[in-house]
C-alpha positions in Angstrom: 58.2 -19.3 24.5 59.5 -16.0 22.6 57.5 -17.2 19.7 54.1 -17.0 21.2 55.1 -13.2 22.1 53.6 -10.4 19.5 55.8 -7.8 18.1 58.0 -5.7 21.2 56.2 -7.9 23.5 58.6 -9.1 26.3 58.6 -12.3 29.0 58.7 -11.3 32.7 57.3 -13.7 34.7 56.3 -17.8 34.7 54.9 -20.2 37.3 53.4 -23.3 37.2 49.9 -22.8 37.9 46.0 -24.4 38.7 43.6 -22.3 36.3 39.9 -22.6 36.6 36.5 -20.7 36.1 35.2 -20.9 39.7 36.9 -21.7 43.0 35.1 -24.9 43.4 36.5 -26.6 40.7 40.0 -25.4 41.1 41.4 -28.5 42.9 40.4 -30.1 39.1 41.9 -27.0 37.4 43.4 -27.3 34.3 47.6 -27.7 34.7 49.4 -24.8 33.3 52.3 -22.1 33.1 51.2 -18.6 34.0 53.8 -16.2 32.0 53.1 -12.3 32.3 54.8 -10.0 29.5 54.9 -6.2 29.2 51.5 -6.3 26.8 49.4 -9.9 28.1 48.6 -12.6 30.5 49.3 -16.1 28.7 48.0 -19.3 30.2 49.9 -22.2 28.6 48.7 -25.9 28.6 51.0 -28.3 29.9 49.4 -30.8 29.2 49.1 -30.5 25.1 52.4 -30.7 22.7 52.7 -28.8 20.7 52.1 -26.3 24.1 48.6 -23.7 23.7 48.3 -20.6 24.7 45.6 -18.4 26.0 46.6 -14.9 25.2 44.8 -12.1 27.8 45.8 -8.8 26.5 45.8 -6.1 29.5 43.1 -4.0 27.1 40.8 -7.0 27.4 40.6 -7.1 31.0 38.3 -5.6 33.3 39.6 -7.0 36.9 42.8 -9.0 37.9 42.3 -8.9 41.8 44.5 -11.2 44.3 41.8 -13.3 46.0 43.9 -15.1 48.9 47.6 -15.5 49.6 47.5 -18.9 46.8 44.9 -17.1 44.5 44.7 -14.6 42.2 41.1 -13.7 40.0 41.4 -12.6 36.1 38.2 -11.1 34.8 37.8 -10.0 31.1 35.9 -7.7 29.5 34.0 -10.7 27.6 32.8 -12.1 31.2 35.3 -14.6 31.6 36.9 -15.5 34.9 40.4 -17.3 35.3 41.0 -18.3 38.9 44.9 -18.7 38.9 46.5 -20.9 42.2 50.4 -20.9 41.1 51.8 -24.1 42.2 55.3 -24.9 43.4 57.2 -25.4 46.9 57.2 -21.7 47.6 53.8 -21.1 47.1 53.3 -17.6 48.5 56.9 -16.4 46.7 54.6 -18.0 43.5 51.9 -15.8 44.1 53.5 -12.8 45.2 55.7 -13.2 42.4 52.1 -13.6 39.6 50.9 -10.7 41.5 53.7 -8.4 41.3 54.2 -9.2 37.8 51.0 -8.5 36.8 50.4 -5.2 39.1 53.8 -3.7 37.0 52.6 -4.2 33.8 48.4 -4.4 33.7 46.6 -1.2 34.8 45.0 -1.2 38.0 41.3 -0.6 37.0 39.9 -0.4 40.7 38.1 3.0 41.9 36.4 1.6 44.8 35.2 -1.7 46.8 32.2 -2.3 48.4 32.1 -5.4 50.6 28.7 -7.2 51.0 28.6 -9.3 54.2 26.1 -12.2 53.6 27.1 -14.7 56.2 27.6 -13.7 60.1 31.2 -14.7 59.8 31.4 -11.8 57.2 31.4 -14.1 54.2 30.2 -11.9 51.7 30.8 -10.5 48.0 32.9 -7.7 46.9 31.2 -5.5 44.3 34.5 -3.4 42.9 33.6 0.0 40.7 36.2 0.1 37.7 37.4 2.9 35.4 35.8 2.4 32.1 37.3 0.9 29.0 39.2 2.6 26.6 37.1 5.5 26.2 34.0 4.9 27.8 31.7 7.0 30.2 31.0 6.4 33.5 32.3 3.5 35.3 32.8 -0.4 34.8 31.5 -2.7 37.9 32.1 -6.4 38.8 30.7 -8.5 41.7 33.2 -11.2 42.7 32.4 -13.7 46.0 34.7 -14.3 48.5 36.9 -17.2 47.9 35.6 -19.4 50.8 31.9 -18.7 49.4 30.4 -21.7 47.8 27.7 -21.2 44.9 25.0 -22.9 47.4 26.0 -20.7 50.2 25.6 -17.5 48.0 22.4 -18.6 46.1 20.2 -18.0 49.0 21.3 -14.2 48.8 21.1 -13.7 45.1 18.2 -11.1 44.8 19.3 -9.4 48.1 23.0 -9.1 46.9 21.8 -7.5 43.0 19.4 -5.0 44.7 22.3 -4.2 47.5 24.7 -3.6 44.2 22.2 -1.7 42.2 21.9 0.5 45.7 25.6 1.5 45.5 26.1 1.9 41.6 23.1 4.1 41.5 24.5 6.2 44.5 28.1 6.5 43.2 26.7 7.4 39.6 24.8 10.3 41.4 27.9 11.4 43.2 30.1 11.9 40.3 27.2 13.9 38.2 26.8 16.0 41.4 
């Protein structure tokens, strides 16, 4: 595995993983090995020989969030999501394990949350205000859904949810130019 590493880059974590790009796929999620080093988030096929990697440097991204006690969200600057579900017999120690690798090295981007309830059981979305990249102005934002809301469940709620969103960007952009 060294050899995937770039130059001072070193290993400090790996777990068998489920990776996908929505929860509702992530019971057909690609197998792989989740391996966290001092500089990126690799996602290794185990299904392909020679193995392939998908290098996430910690500059390209924007949210790694721990969804539920078996998931854990990766959003990138470029708008990709991984959804990671590490997979072995202790599958909390897994996850705690991901997460604590990745909270030591990646920065933690997260100013603020804002949860938006849509459902009366308080399903909902979380709309999370980010510093800004490497030497931006002003603040990043992401909207990520609960993991137990489906795509159908949330579509219903679409134009409600952007103009809720807009509602609290606008106010906490006003705030910090007070």
């Amino acid at each position: 595995m060294d050899a995937l590493f770039e130059s001072g880059e070193r290993f400090e974590y790996e777990c068998p993983a489920l990776v996908s790009d929505h929860y509702e796929t992530l019971r057909e999620g690609e197998n792989i090995s989740a391996a966290v080093s001092n500089q990126a988030v690799y996602l290794l096929s185990n299904a392909r020989r020679p193995r392939e990697a998908k290098r996430l440097a910690f500059d390209e991204i924007q949210l790694i969030y721990r969804t539920t006690d078996k998931t854990i969200l990766i959003e990138t600057y470029d708008g990709d999501d991984y959804i990671i579900a590490p997979q072995s017999a202790t599958l909390t120690k897994s996850t705690t394990g991901l997460a604590n690798a990745l909270a030591a090295w990646a920065p933690d981007r997260i100013v603020d949350r804002y949860h938006l309830d849509l459902l009366p059981d308080g399903r909902g979305m979380t709309l999370f205000q980010l510093s800004p990249r490497n030497g931006a102005e002003g603040f990043d934002w992401s909207l990520v859904p609960d993991s137990t809301l489906s795509a159908a469940e949330a579509q219903p709620y679409q134009t409600a949810v952007k103009r809720r969103a807009e509602i609290i960007v606008e106010r906490a952009t006003r705030s910090k130019s007070d």
